[in-house]
VEXLUMGU-665566 format. One record per residue: residue in one letter; x, y, z of N, C-alpha, C in turn. Coordinates in steps of 0.1 Angstrom, whole numbers, plus 5000, padded with zeros to 4 digits. Atoms other than C-alpha are relative to their C-alpha. Layout:
N
aXYZXYZXYZ
...
***
This chain:
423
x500849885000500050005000500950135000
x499449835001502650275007500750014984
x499349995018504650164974498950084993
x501149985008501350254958499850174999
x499949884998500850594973501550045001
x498850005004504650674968499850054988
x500149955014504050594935499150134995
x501249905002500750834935500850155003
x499449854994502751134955501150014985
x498849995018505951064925499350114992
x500649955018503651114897499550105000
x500249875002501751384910500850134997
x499649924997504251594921501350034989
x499850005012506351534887499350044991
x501249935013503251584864499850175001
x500049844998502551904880501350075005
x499249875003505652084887501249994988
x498950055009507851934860499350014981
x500849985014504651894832499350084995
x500849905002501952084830499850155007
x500349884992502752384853500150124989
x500449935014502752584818499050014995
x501350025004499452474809498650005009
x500749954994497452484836500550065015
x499449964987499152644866499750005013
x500249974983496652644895499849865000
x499750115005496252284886501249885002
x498050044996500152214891500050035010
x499849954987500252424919499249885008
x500250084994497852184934500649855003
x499350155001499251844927501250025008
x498650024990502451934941499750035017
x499850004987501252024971498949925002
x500750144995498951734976501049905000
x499450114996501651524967501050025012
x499650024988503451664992499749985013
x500950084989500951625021499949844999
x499750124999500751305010501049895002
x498250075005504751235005500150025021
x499749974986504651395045499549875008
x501050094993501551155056501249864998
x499050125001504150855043501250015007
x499149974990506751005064499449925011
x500850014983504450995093499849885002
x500050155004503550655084501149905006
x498950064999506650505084501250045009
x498549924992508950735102501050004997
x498849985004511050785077500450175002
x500149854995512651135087501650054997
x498650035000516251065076500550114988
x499649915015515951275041499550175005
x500349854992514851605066501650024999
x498349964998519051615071500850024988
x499449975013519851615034499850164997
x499949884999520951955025498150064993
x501549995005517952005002499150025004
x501049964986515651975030499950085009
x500049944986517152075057500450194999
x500149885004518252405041499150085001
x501049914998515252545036499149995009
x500449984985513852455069500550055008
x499249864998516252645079500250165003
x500949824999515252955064498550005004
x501549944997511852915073499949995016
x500349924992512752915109500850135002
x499949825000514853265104498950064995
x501549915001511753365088498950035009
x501349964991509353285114500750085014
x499349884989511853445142499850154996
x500349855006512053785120498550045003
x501949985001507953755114499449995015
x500850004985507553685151500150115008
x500049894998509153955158499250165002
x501249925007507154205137498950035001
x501250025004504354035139498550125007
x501049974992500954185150498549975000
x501350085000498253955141500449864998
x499950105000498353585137500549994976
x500149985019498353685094501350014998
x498549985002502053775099500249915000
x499250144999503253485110499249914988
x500450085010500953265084500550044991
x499749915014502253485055501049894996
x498750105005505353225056499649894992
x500650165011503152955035500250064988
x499949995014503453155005501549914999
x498550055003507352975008499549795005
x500050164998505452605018500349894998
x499550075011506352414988501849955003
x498450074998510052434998500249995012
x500250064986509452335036499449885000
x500550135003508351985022500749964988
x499350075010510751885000501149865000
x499450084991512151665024499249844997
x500850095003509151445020499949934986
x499550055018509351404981501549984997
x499050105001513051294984499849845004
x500450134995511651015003499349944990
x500650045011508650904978501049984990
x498850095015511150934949500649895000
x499050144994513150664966499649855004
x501150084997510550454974499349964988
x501150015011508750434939500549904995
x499650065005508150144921500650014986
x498749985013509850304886500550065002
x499049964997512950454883499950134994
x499749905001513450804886501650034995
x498449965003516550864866499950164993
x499249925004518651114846498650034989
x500649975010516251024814498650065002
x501350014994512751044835499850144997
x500049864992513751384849500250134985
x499849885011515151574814498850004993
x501950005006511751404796499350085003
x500649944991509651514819500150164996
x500049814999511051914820499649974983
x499849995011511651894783498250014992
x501950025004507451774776499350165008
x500649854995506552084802500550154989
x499549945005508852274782499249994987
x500849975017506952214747498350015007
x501949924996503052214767500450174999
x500149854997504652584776500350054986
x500449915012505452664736498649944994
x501350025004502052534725499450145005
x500849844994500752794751500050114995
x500049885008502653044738499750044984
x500249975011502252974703498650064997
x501350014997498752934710499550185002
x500549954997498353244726500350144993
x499549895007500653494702499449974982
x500449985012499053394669498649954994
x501150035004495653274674499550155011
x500749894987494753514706500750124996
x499149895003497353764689500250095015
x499249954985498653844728501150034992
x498449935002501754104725500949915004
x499050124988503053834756499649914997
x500850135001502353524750500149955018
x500150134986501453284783499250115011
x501049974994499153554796498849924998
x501450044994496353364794500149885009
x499650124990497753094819500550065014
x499449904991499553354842501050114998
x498949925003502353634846500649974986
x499250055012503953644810501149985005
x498850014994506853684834500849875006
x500050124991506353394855500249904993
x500250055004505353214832501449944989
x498450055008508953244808501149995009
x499450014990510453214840500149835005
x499850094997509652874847499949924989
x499650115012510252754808500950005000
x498649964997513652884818500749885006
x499450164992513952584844499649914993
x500350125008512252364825501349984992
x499150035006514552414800501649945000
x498650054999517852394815499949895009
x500550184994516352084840500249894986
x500050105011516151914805501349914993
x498550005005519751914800500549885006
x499650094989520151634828499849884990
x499950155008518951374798501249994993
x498350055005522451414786500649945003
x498850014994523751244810498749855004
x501250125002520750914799500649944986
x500050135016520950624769499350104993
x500449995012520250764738498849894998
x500149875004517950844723499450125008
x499949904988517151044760500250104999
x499149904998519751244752499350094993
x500449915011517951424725498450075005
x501549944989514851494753500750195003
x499249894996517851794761499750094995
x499749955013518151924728498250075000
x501149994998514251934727499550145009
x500949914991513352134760501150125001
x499249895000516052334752499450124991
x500949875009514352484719498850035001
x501149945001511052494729499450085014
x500149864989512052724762500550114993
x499649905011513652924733499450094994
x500449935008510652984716499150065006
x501049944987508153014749500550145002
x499049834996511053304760499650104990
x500049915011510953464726498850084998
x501249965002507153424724499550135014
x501049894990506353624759500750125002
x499849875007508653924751500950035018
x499750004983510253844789501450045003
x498649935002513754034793500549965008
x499150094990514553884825500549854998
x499750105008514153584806501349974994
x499049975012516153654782501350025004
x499050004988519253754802500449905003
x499850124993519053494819500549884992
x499550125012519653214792501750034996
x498950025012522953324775500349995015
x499550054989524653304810500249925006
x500250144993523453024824500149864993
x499650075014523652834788501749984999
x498349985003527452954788500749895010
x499550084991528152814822499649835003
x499950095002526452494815501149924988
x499150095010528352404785501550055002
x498150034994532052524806499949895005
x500450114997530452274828500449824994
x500250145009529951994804501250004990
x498549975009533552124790501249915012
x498850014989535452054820499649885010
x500250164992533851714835500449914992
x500450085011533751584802499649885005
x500750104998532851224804498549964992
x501449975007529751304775501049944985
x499650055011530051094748499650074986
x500449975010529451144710498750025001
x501649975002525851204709499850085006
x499949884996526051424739500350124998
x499449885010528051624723499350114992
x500950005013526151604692498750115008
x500949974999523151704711500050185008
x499849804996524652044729500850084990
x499549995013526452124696498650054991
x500849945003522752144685499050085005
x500549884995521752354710500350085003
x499349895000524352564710499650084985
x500349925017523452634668498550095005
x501349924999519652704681500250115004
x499749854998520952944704500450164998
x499449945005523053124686499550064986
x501449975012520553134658498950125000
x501249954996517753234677500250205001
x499049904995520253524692499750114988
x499749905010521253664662498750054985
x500749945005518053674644499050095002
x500949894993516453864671500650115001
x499049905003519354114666499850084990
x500049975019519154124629498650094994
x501049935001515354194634499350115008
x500049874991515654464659498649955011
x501250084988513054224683500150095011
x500649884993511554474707500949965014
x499450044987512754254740501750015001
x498849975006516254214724500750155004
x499649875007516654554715499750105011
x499949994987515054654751501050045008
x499150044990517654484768501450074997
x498149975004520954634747499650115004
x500349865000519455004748500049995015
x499949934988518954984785501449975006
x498450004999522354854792500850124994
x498849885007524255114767499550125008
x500749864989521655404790501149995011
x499150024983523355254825501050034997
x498949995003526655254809500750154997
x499149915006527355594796499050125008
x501049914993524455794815499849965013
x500150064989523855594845498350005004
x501650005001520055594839499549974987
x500650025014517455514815498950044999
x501449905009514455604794498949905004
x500950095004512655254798498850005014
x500750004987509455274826500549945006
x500250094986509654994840501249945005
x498449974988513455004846499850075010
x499949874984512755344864498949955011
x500850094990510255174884500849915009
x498850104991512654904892500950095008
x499149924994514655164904500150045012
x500149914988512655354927499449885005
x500450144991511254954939501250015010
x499250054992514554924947500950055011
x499649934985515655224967499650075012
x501650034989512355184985500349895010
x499450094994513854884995501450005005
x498449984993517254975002499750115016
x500149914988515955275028498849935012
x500650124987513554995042500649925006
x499150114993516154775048501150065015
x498949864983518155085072499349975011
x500850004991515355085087499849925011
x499950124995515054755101500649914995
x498850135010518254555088500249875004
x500050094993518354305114498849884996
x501250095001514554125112498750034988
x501249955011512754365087499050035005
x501749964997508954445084498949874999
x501150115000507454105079499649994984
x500350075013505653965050499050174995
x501349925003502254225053500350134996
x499449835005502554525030501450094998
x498249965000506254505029500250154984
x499449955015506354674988499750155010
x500449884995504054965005500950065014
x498749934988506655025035501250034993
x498849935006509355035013499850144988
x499949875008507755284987499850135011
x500049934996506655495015501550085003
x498849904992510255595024500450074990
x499349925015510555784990499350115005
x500849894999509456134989498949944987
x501550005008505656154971500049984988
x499849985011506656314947500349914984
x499750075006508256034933499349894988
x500550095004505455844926500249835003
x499950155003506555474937499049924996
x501550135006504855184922500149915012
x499950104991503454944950499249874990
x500550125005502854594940500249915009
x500150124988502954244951501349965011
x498250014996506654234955500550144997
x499149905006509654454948500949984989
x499650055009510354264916501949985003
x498550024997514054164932499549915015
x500150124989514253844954500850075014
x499049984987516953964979499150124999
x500349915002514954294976499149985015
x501450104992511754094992500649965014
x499750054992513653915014500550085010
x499449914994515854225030498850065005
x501149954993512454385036499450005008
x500950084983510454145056500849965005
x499150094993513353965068501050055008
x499149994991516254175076500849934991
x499150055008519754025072500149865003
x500750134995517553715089499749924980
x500849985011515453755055501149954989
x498850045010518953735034500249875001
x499350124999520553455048498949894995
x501450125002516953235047500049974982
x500050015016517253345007500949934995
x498950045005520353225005500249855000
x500550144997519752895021499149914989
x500550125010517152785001500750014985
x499349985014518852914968500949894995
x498550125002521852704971499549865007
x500750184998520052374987500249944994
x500150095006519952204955502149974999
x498650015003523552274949501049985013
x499250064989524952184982500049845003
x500650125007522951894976500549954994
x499450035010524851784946501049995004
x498350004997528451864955499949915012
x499250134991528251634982499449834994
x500450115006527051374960501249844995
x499250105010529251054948499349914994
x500450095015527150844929499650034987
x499949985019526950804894499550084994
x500649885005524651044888500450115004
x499449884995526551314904499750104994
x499949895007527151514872499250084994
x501349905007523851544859499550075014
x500649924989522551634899500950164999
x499349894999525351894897499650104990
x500849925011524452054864498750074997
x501450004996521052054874499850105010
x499849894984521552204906500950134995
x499249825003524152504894499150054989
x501149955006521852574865498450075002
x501549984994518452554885500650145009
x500449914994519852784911500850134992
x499549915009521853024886499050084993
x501049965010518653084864499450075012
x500649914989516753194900500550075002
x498949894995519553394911499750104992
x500249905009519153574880498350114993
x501149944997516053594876498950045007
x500049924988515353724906500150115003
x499549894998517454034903498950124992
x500749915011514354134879498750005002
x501850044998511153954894500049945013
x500650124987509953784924500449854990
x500050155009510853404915499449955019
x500550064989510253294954499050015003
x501949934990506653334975499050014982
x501150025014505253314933499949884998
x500550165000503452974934500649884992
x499750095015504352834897501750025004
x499050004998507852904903500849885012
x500050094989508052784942499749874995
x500350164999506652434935501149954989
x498650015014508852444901501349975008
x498550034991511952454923500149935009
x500150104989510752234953500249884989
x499650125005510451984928501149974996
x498350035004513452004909501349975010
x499350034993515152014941500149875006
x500250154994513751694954500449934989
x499850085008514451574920502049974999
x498950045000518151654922500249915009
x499450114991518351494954500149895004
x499950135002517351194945500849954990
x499050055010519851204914501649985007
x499149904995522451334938500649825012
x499750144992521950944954499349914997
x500650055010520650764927501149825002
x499950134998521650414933500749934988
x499650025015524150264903498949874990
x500950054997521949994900498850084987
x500849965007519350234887500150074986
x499949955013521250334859500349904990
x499950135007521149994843499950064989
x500349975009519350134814500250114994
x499649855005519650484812501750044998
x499349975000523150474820501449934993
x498950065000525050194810500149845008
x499850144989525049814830501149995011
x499150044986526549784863499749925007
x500850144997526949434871500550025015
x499950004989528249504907500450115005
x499849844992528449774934501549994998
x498749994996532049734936500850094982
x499649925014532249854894499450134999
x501149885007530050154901500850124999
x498949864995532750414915500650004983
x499649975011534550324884499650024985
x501249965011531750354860499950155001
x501149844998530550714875500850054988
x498949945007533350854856500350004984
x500550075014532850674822499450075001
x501649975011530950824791499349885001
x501450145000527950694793499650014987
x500150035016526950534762498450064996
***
C-alpha cells in the first residue's frame, strides 16, 4: 500500500511541477502540494525522517525558521506569522525525496530531462497558441504572469539538459526542452528571461566542458543547441526584436548615463531604493511579510510616485524587507540547497544532479534580480520539485542506471563506471 501511494505522490508531484505547470498552473500548483501532504503522511506512516537532514531539505527548513523568528518578531496578528506559506512548497521537500526513493519506477537522469523537456513544449503550445491565434503582444498570459510564466520555461528548459547524462535516444529529450524554452522566451517578450539564458547556457556548456565524460551523441546533442541558440540570438538582433533591443538599449543608457528612458526599469529603480531605505530601517528582522512593497515605497518622497505591488520585483529585495539580514541568509539557504545537495553527491549520477542543481539555482539567482521567483506559486513548486528531483539523482543508486546509463553488474564496478561516458 505505501509503494502504491509513493508511487501516487511521484507522479503527482512530477506531472504538476515538471509537466503541466505551463498549461494549467493552478492545477500544478495543486498536485504538488497534495503530493506533498501526501509524501509527508508516508513519512508519518513509516517514520521515515532521515531525508529531513539532506541539504535539500534541511536547508530550507532552515530558512523558514529565520523567517518565522524575523515574522515573530514584527508580527501583529496571527496573518504575519501565516504569510510564511506563500514559501510552503519548499518546507516539504524533504518528503518528496523520500517518495522518489520508494517508487516502484525508476526516477533517473532520462525520467527527469523528459519530463522538464514535455512541460517545456506544453509551455510553447501555450505560447504559440496564445501569440498567433489570441494575437497576445505576451504570450502565456492567458495561463498566468507572461513573466512567471517564461520564467519557469527557463527551468524547465535547462532541467532538461540532465537527459544528457541518459541512453540515447534520451539524450535528444535535452536538445528538445532546450528549443521549445527558446521559443516560449521569445514568444512572451520576457527580458528577465532572456538575460537569463545566454549565462546560464554559457556556464552549462563550461560545465559539460570541464567534466567531460559525455560521449558522441551528447556532444552532438549540445552542439545542436548551442546552433539554436545562437540562431535564435542573432535573428532577434538582425530583426531589431523589441525585447532584444530592450535589453541592449537599457544597458548602453546605464553604461554611459547611468539611467534610463525605459518605465519599468525606472520603476525598478525607485522599487529598489524603497527597499534599500527599508532595509536601514530595520536591517536585522525587517517588516514582515504584510505590506512589505507599500513600507518600502513609503520611504521615497511623494513626489516620486512609487509603484506598489505584490513584491519588489528583486528576490533579495523581498527578502531584506520582511526579513532583515534574517530574511537574506533564509534566501540564500534555500537558493543553494539543491546545489549543496549535489556537490556532496558520489554516485553515478552526480554530474547530471550537479548541472542540474548549478543551472536551476543560477537561472533563480538571475532571475530574481528582475522578478519575484520565490513566494510566486508556479515558480516555488517548480523549484521544490526540481530540488527533490536533484536529490534523488544526487543518490541515485548505480543499479538504477542499468538502462539509462549503461549496466553495472556490481556495486564494487559502480565508483568506476560514475566516471565513464555513458553510452
Amino acid at each position: 500500500m505505501t509503494k502504491q501511494l509513493a508511487n501516487l505522490s511521484a507522479g503527482a508531484a512530477l506531472g504538476g511541477g515538471l509537466v503541466i505547470i505551463c498549461l494549467w498552473p493552478e492545477l500544478a500548483n495543486i498536485s504538488v502540494i497534495v503530493a506533498q501532504v501526501l509524501a509527508l503522511g508516508i513519512c508519518f506512516f513509516t517514520r521515515s525522517w532521515a531525508d529531513l537532514r539532506r541539504p535539500a531539505a534541511a536547508l530550507p527548513l532552515i530558512a523558514a525558521a529565520l523567517l518565522l523568528f524575523a515574522f515573530g518578531i514584527t508580527a501583529t496578528s496571527p496573518l504575519h506569522i501565516a504569510s510564511i506559506l506563500v514559501f510552503a512548497p519548499l518546507f516539504l521537500i524533504g518528503p518528496l525525496i523520500t517518495v522518489f526513493s520508494r517508487t516502484s519506477f525508476r526516477i533517473g537522469p532520462g525520467m527527469i530531462g523528459t519530463l522538464a523537456a514535455i512541460g517545456a513544449g506544453l509551455a510553447m503550445l501555450v505560447a504559440i497558441y496564445d501569440a498567433f491565434v489570441l494575437h497576445s503582444a505576451r504570450a502565456g498570459g492567458i495561463v498566468a504572469n507572461p513573466i512567471h510564466f517564461a520564467d519557469v520555461a527557463v527551468a524547465l528548459g535547462f532541467l532538461s539538459l540532465v537527459a544528457l547524462f541518459s541512453k540515447a535516444p534520451w539524450k535528444w529529450a535535452a536538445v528538445a526542452g532546450a528549443a521549445f524554452a527558446l521559443v516560449t522566451i521569445a514568444l512572451s517578450g520576457s527580458r528577465g528571461a532572456i538575460v537569463t539564458i545566454i549565462p546560464v547556457a554559457m556556464l552549462a556548456f563550461a560545465l559539460a566542458a570541464i567534466w567531460g565524460g559525455l560521449n558522441r551523441r551528447a556532444w552532438l546533442a549540445l552542439g545542436a543547441i548551442a546552433v539554436l541558440a545562437v540562431g535564435a540570438f542573432a535573428f532577434a538582433v538582425q530583426s531589431s526584436w523589441s525585447p532584444v533591443t530592450r535589453v541592449i538599449d537599457t544597458l548602453v543608457s546605464v553604461v554611459e548615463t547611468g539611467t534610463t528612458e525605459d518605465a519599468s526599469d525606472n520603476q525598478r529603480m525607485l522599487m529598489y531604493r524603497g527597499a534599500y531605505n527599508a532595509f536601514l530601517e530595520s536591517p536585522f528582522y525587517g517588516h514582515g511579510m504584510i505590506g512589505f512593497a507599500k513600507i518600502a515605497a513609503d520611504t521615497l518622497p511623494p513626489e516620486l510616485n512609487a509603484p506598489v505591488y505584490d513584491h519588489l520585483h528583486n528576490d533579495i529585495a523581498d527578502f531584506a524587507v520582511t526579513g532583515g539580514i534574517l530574511g537574506i541568509i533564509a534566501y540564500f539557504c534555500i537558493l543553494l540547497a539543491p546545489v549543496i545537495e549535489a556537490f556532496q553527491s558520489k554516485g553515478p549520477a552526480r554530474k547530471a544532479a550537479q548541472l542540474a542543481a548549478i543551472t536551476l539555482s543560477s537561472a533563480y539567482f538571475l532571475m530574481g534580480l528582475t522578478n519575484a521567483t520565490f513566494g510566486i506559486l508556479m515558480l516555488t513548486v517548480t523549484f521544490a520539485v526540481a530540488a527533490a528531483a536533484i536529490a534523488h539523482l544526487s543518490r541515485l543508486p548505480a543499479r538504477d542506471l542499468s538502462v539509462e546509463g549503461g549496466v553495472v553488474k556490481t556495486p564494487d564496478t559502480s565508483q568506476r563506471l560514475a566516471d565513464a561516458p555513458i553510452a
